[in-house]
Every structure is written in C-alpha cells, then in structure tokens.
C-alpha positions in Angstrom: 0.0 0.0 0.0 2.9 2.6 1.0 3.6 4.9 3.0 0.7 6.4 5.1 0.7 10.5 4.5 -0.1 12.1 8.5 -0.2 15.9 8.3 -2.4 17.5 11.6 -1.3 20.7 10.5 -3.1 20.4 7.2 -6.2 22.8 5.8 -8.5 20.9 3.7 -9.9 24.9 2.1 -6.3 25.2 1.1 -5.8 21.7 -0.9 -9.4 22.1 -2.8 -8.4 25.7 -3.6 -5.2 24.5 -5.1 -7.0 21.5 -6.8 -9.6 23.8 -8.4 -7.0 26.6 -10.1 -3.8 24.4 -11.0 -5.4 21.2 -13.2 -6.7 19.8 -10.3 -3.1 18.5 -8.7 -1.5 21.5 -6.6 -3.5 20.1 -3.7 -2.5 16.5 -4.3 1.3 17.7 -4.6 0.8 19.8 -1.0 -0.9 17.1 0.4 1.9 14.6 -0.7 0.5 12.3 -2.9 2.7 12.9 -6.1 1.7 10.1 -8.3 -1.7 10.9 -8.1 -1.2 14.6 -8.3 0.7 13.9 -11.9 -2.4 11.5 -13.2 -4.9 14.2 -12.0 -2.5 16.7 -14.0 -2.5 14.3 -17.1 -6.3 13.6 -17.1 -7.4 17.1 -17.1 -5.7 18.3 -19.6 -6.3 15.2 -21.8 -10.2 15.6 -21.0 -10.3 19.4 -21.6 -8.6 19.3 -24.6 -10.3 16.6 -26.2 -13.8 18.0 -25.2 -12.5 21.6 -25.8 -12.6 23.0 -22.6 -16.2 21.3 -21.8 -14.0 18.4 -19.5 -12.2 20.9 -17.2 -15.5 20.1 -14.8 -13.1 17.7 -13.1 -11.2 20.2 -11.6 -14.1 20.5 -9.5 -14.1 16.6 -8.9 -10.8 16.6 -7.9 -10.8 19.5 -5.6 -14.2 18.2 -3.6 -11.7 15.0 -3.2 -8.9 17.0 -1.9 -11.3 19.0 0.3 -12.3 15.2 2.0 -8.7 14.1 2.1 -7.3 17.6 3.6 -10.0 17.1 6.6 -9.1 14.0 7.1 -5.6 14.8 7.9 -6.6 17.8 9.8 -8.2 15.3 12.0 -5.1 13.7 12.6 -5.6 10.5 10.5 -3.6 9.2 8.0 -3.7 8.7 4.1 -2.4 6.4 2.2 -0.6 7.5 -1.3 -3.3 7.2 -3.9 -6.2 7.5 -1.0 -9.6 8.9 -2.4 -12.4 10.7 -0.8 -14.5 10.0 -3.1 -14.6 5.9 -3.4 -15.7 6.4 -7.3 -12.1 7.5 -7.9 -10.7 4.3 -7.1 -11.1 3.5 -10.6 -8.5 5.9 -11.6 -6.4 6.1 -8.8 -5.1 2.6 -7.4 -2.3 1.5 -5.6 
C-alpha cells in the first residue's frame, strides 16, 4: 500500500483551492501524494482538450476529493498515497 501520509497541520480549504485553479493536482502535490497529483495533472488536460474545454468540470471533482482528504488529515488520520475521498475515484487512482 505505501507509505501512510499524517499531516495534523493540514487545511482541507487550502488543498481544494489548489485542486480547483492548478489542473486539479496542486492540492494533491501539498498534500503529498505525487503520483496521483501527476495522473490528475494528465487527465485534465487530456479531458479538456479533447472535449474543448467542456471536460475541465473535473477540476471541480478533484478539488471536492482533496477538500475530504485535507480534513481527514486535519483530523489527525492518515492517508495512504493514492487515498480517495470519493470511493468512485478508485477507478483511476489505485495502488
């Protein structure tokens, strides 16, 4: 599974923020989960270039699931690497 990610000083406003503006990975990078920072990178831009903009909605996705993981931490629990708040993601991000 990896490394477990434990960050009580996180704030979850912070990683969704990031999420929403840069392709929907700032947050993930903050947050320390690389690998799925770099997919959520690839996939928007794939998706909003292919659909001509219409596919950057994801960004939104992405952010509500960095929102979920960032309070999570705050809470003092841990994460694992490619950890989802939303359990439809697991089809994209696995470990």
């Amino acid at each position: 599974m990896g490394q477990m990610i434990t960050k009580p000083d996180a704030n979850p406003i912070v990683f969704g923020v990031c999420n929403l503006f840069i392709f929907g990975a700032l947050g993930y990078f903050l947050m320390g989960q690389q690998k799925k920072a770099i997919i959520a990178a690839i996939a928007t831009i794939v998706l909003s270039s292919i659909t001509c903009g219409a596919g950057s909605f994801i960004v939104f996705i992405f952010a509500y699931d960095a929102y979920l993981l960032g309070q999570k931490l705050q809470t003092g629990q841990s994460i694992g690497q490619n950890e989802n708040g939303l359990e439809f993601l697991n089809a994209i991000f696995k470990d």
